[in-house]
C-alpha positions, -999 to +999 in steps of 0.1 A: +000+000+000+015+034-013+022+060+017-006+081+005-034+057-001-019+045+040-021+081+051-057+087+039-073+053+052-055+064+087-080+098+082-109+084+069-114+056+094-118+078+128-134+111+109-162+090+092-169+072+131-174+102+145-190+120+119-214+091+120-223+095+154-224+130+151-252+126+131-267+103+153-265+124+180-273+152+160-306+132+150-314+126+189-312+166+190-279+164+213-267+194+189-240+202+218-230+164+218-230+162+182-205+191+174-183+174+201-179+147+185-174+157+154-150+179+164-130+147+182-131+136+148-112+162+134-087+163+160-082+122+156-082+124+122-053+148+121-034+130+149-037+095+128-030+112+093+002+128+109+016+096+126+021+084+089+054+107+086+069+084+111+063+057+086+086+066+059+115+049+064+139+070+033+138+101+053+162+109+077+159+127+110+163+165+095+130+159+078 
């Protein structure tokens, strides 16, 4: 699996959960809950997609 195709599964997978759930909530009317989580989302999403730099094993410690 190329780096990139690797790098956007890591941000899909937690940002479509919790955008999921978001919508669930935000069905329920838990509008407060709802932007929460989505929000978690976000932040996960980020956090997983930028783990993948430690990945790449051809760059050195500079980059």
């Amino acid at each position: 699996m190329s780096p990139l195709r690797r790098t956007l599964a890591l941000i899909m997978i937690p940002l479509v959960i919790m955008a999921m759930l978001g919508v669930l909530l935000l069905a329920q009317g838990d509008t407060a809950n709802a932007r929460g989580s989505f929000a978690l989302g976000v932040i996960a999403a980020a956090v997983c997609g930028a783990s993948s730099v430690y990945q790449v094993k051809a760059w050195n410690l500079k980059k």
